[in-house]
N, C-alpha and C positions, 0 to 999 in steps of 0.2 A: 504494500500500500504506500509506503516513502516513495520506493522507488518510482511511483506513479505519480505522486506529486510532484515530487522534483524533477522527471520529465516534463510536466504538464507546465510547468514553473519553467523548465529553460525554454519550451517550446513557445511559451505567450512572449518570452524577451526577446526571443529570436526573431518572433512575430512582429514587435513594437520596436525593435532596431531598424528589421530592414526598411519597415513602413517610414522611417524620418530617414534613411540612408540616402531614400532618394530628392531631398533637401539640398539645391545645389546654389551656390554664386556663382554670379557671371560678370563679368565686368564687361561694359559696351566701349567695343572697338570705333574709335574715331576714325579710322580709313576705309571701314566698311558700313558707317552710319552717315544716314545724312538725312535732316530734315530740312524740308523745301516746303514754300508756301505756295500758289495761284489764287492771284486774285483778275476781275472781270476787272480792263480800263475803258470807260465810258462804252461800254456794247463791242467794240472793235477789236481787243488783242484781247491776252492775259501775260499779266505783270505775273513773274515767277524769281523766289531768290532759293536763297539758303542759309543755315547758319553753319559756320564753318566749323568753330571750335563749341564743341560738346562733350558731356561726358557721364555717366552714368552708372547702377548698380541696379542688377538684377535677382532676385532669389525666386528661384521655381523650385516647388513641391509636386515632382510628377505624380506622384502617387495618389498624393491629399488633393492634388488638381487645383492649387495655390499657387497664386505669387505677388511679389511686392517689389515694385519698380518706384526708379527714382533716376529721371534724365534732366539734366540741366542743360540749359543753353544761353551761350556770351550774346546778348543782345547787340554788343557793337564788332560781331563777324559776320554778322547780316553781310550776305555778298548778292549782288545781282546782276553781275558783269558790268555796272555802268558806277563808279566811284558817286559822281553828283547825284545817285541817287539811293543809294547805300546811305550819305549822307543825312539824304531827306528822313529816311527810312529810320535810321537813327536820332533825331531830333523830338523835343519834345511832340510834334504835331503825330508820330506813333510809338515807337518803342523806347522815348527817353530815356536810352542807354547809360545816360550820365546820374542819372534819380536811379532807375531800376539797370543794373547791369546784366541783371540772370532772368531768366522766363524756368520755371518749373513744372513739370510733370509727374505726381505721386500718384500713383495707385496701388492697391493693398487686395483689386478685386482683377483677377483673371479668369474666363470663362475657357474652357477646354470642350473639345468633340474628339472623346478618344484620346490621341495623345497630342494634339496640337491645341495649340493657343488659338481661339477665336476671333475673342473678346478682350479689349481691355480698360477698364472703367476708373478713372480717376477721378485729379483735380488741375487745373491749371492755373498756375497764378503766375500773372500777367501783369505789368503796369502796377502793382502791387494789390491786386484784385485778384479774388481765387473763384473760380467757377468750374461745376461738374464737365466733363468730356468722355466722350466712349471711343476709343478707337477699336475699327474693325477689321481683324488680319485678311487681308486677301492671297497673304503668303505666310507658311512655316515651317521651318525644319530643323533639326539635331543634327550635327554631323560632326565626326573624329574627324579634325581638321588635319591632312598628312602633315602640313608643315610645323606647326605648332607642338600637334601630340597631343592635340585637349579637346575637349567637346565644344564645338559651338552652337549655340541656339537663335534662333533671329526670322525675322521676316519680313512683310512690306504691309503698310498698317494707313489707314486713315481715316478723315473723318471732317464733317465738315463745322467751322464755327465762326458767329457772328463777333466780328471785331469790336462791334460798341458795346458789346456785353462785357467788357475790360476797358470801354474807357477810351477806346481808339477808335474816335468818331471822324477825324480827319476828313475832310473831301468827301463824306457821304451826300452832301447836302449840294455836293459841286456832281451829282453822278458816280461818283465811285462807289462801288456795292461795300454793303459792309464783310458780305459772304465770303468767307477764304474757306479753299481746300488744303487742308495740311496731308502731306502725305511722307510717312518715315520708314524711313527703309535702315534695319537698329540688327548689328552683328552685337552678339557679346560673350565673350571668351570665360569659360570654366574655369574656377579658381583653382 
């Protein structure tokens, strides 16, 4: 009868290790992430940049079907190919870079189908205003990176949000939408 308990005892710990084993960090790669915005100009183009320098912390619970992300981005690497307008871009009239340096992304709520990332539900705060955001993966995958020797996890994510809900009402009233499509395309490397 010990002996039955004490298997049944190693076998629940055995159970409740490997169930958090699969508990990983990941760190996001800056050469393979990149968030880019589009926005409509007056009906005829779309205004499209990027932020250059970002950086971020991942933790997936594959198991538990959890995770809890945290991406940051330098509001003054805003690049758009065009400097006088990087500039613009940078000024208090949207991402007053010099007031607010960093725009953030937390979320603590990730949706799964299976073994991939769906979903992912946070907060953004912007301009120093936080508001809820869902991004939704259109791409994800795991893979043993040969060159590295580590797991990477990542994929291409977007979503759409209104820029005066932060406070960045700039030129709405001149014709420019307030609607921007964010789309992030986020590698990040297994600790």
């Amino acid at each position: 009868m010990r002996t039955t308990l004490i298997a049944a005892a190693l076998a629940s710990t055995a159970l409740f290790t490997s169930a958090h084993a699969e508990v990983s960090t990941y760190n996001v790669d800056p050469t393979h992430t990149f968030v880019t915005f589009e926005v409509a100009h007056f009906g005829t183009s779309t205004n499209r940049g990027r932020f250059d320098k970002k950086h971020g912390v991942i933790v997936i619970d594959k198991a538990g079907k959890s995770g809890n992300l945290e991406l940051i981005l330098e509001t003054n690497s805003i690049n758009t190919g065009t400097a006088a307008f990087d500039k613009h871009l940078q000024s208090d009239n949207f991402f007053n870079s010099a007031l607010f340096p960093e725009a953030k992304f937390v979320s603590s709520k990730f949706t799964f189908s299976g073994e991939k990332v769906t979903e992912v539900a946070g907060q953004l705060t912007l301009l120093g205003k936080t508001n809820p955001v869902v991004l939704k993966a259109t791409n994800y995958n795991c893979y043993m990176n040969p060159v590295l020797k580590r797991e990477v996890c990542g994929g291409d994510f977007e979503t759409i949000i209104q820029r005066s809900d932060w406070g960045m009402g700039w030129g709405v009233d001149l014709g420019i939408p307030s609607t921007v499509k964010l789309a992030i395309q986020v590698e990040a490397v297994k600790e």
